[in-house]
Residue, then its C-alpha position, 0 to 999 in steps of 0.5 A: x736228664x737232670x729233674x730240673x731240665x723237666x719243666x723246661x723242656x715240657x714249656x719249651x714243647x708247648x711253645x714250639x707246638x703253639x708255633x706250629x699251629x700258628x704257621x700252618x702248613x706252608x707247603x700245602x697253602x703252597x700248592x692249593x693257593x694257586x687252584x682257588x685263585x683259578x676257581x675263583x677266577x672262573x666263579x667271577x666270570x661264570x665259567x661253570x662247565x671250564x670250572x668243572x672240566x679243570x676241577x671235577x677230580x680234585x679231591x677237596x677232601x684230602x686237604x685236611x691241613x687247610x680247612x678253610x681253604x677247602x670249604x672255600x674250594x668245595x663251595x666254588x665247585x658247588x655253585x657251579x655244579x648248581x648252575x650246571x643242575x647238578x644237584x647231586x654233585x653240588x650237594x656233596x661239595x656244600x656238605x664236605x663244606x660245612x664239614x670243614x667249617x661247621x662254624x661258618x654261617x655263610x656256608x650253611x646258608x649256601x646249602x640252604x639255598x641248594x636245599x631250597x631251589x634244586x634239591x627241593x627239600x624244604x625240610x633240610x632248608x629249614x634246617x640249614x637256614x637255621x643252622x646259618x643263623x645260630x652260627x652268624x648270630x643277629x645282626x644287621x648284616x646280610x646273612x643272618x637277615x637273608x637266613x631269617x627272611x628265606x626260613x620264614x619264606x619256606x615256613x609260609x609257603x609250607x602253610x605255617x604263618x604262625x611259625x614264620x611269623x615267630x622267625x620274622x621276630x627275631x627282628x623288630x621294628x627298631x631293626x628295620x630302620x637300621x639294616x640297608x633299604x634292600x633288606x628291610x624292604x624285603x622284610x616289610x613285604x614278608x611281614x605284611x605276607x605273612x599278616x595276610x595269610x594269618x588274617x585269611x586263615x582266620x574262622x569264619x562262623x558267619x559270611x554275608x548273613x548266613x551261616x552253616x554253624x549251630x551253638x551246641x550245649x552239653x546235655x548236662x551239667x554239673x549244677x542248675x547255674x552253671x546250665x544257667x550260665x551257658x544256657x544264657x552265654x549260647x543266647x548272647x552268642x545267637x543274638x549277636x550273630x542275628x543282629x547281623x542277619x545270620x541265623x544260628x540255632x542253639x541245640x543240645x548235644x544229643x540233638x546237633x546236627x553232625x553234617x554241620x560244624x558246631x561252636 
């Protein structure tokens, strides 16, 4: 072959490849096509045990040349192993979905909710959801709002109102006004949740004029004025608590009382 003919036949190569590419691969949509419009139509009609009894053999891995198509499959038969409880088998399909679309925010979010509801594993939830939201990014669309609202609903029922209050941020007032009525309702309600909880949790020294705290001091200090200084602070503090009603002893450090909770 003359050195001329070269760089033509190497851009000749490329292209053809690029053409390849882009087709995909008729044959194998040709065959798969068929099985998820069946899928598809028994998840519309909620034919769970018809779905599984048609579907439980096929290897949804083996599609490899459409991976969309395969995410799409493994994701159908999931939901239905999930209507059927069976948590294991609908683990394995949303995981081989994210697998083959690890971009896809919808399908971690799927496996989110499996996490969830019937697996039980607030960890991998969390993660999931997470995971759902880096890949869809914010917006005022559905997914990353419903992503948002269920991590933080995990983190509060964890006991972390610090945490889901820091997820519920990523959208602020000026949001709510402009996603659907659906959403920012349920985002109000979490929110004020969450606020709830916060404010709950919240120490409380003193409670109808009693009060279990003492005001403990250091037993000494680096100079006179700055015993001074604290010696005075712990009075304002013990003034303050007696001008409603509750008692709070000033001791020195060697003298506290250890069964109490000190300040």
């Amino acid at each position: 072959m003359h050195d001329h003919m070269k760089p033509l036949l190497t851009i000749f190569l490329a292209v053809l490849m690029l053409a390849t590419a882009d087709a995909g691969n008729p044959a194998a949509e040709a065959s798969i096509e068929p099985k998820l419009a069946t899928m598809r139509g028994l998840t519309k009609e909620r034919k769970w045990s018809e779905l599984i009894a048609q579907f439980k053999n096929e290897d949804i891995s083996a599609w490899q040349e459409v991976p969309e198509k395969a995410a799409e499959a493994a994701a159908l038969r999931g939901k239905a192993y999930i209507a059927l409880k069976d948590g294991a088998s609908a683990e394995k399909d949303l995981k081989l979905a994210v697998e083959r679309t690890p971009k896809s925010g919808e399908r971690w979010h799927e496996l989110g909710d499996l996490y969830r509801g019937l697996l039980a594993n607030e960890t991998l939830a969390l993660a999931a959801y997470d995971r759902a939201f880096a890949c869809s990014g914010k917006s005022l669309s559905w997914l990353p709002i419903s992503a948002t609202i269920n991590e933080a609903s995990v983190l509060l029922k964890q006991g972390n109102p610090q945490e889901a209050r820091k997820i519920m941020e990523r959208y602020d007032s000026s949001d709510l006004v402009q996603i659907a009525p659906v959403w920012g309702d349920k985002m109000r309600t979490l929110n004020e949740a969450i606020e709830e909880k916060l404010s709950s949790s919240l120490l409380v020294i003193a409670d109808k004029g009693r009060s279990d705290y003492q005001i403990v001091l250091p037993d000494s200090y680096p100079t006179p004025a700055i015993a001074a200084d604290m010696q005075q602070v712990a009075r304002l503090f013990q003034t303050a608590f007696k001008a409603n009603g509750a008692e709070l002893t000033v001791v020195a450090e060697a003298d506290r009382d250890k069964a109490k909770p000190a300040i």
